[in-house]
N, C-alpha and C positions, 0 to 999 in steps of 0.2 A: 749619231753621237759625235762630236768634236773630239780634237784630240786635245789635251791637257797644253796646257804652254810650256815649252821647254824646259823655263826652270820650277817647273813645277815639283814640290818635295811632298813627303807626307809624315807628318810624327811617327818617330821609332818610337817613342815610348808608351804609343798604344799597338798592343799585337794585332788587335781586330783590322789595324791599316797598313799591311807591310808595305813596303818600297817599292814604286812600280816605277819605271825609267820611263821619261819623257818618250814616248813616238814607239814604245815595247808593241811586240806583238800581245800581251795582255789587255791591254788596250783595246782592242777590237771590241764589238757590243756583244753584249753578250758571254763574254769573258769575264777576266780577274776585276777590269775595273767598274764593272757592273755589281760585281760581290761587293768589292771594296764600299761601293754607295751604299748598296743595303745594310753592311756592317756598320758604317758610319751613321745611317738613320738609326737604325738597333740602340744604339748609344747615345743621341741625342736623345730618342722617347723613353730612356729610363735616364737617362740626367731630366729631362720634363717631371716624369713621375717624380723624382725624390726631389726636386727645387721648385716646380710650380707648373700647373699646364693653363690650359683655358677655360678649364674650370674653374679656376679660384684666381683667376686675374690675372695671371703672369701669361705676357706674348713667348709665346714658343721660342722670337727670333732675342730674346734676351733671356737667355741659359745663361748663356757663359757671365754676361754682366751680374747675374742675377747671386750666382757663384763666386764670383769674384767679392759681390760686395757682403753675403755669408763669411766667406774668410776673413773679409779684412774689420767684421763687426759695425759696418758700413750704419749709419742712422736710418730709419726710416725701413731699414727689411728686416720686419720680424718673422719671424719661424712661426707658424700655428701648431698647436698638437692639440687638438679636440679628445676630450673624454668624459667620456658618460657614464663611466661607473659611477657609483658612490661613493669609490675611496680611489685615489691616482698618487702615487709614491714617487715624488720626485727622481729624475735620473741625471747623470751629467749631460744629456743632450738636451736638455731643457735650459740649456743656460742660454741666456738672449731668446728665449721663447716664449709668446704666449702662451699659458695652461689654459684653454677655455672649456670651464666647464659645464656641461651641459647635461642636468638630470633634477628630475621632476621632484625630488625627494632632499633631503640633506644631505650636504655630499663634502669629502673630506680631501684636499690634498696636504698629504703627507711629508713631512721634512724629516731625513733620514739623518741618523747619525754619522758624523763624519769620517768612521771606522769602515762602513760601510757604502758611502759613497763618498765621495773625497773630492768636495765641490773647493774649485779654488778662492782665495778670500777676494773678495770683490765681484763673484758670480753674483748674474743679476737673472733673476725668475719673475718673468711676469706672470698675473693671475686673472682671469676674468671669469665672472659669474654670468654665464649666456642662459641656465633653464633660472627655471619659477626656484628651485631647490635652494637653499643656502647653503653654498659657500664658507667653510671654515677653514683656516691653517692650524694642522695639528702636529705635533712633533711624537718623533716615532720611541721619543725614550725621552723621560723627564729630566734629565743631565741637559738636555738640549733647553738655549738661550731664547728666545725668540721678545724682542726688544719691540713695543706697540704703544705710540701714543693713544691710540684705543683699543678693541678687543679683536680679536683673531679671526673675527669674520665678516665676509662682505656684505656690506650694508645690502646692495638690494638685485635684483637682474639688472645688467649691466654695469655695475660696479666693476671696478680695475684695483688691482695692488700689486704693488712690487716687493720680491722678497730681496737681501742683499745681506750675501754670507760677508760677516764683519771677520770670522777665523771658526778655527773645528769647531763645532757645532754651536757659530753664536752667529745669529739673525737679525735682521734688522727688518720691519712688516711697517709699510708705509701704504695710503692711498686711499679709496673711498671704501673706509669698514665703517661697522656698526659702532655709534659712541659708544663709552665706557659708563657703565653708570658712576 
């Protein structure tokens, strides 16, 4: 094993990596900075898991990009959350997410009232219809707005819509739904 470059530092603000001094005797193999790597993989393969692995597309060596452009609401990195129930109750971590849903039968996502989940105005929910089942937008209490140039449901598999909370509990439902008679 090499010895680290003198100015070599490491984030205090992760405990998993404390401070090991340039040329330390921790250093040696098999010691502290042996630990220190496996800690530091440890943490890379669950930032993989919760931002993306090589299962669903994302290179392992862009975590941190991939993270960065999550925070900054970056274009072009959408969040997936796959579900296959019949009914999926929107939550605040679905804002900038695809909802795809995926179920053989008719299936519901749920627009919560604003008392209980407290999406800010101009949260954007996207929605896709991935199984055979249709696709509906339902509101979880009838005080709730939901604003549609046509009807509340996705036209067909593969169809797309976007919800966009206008203020507490009023919506705005755009995209490829079923016309209106």
């Amino acid at each position: 094993m090499t010895e680290p470059a003198t100015d070599t530092t490491y984030p205090e603000a992760i405990d998993l990596l404390p401070h090991v001094p340039p040329n330390a005797a921790q250093n040696e193999p098999g010691l502290e900075h042996d630990i220190m790597h496996a800690r530091a993989n440890a943490v890379l393969n669950a930032l993989m898991m919760l931002v993306g692995t090589h299962d669903n597309g994302i290179d392992g060596g862009t975590v941190l990009d991939r993270l960065v452009a999550l925070e900054e609401g970056s274009p072009g990195i959408v969040r997936l959350n796959v579900q296959a129930g019949a009914s999926y109750g929107l939550v605040l971590s679905d804002v900038g997410a695809l909802i795809c849903r995926d179920h053989d039968g008719p299936n519901d996502v749920v627009v919560p009232l604003h008392s209980t989940v407290p999406f800010p105005r101009g949260a954007r929910v996207d929605i896709g219809q991935d199984g055979v089942g249709q696709t509906r937008v339902v509101k979880a209490d009838p005080s709730i707005v939901i604003l549609s140039p046509e009807t509340l449901r996705l036209r067909k598999r593969g169809a797309k819509a976007t919800l966009i909370n206008r203020g507490p509990d009023r919506w705005d439902l755009e995209g490829n739904l079923e016309a209106a008679s």
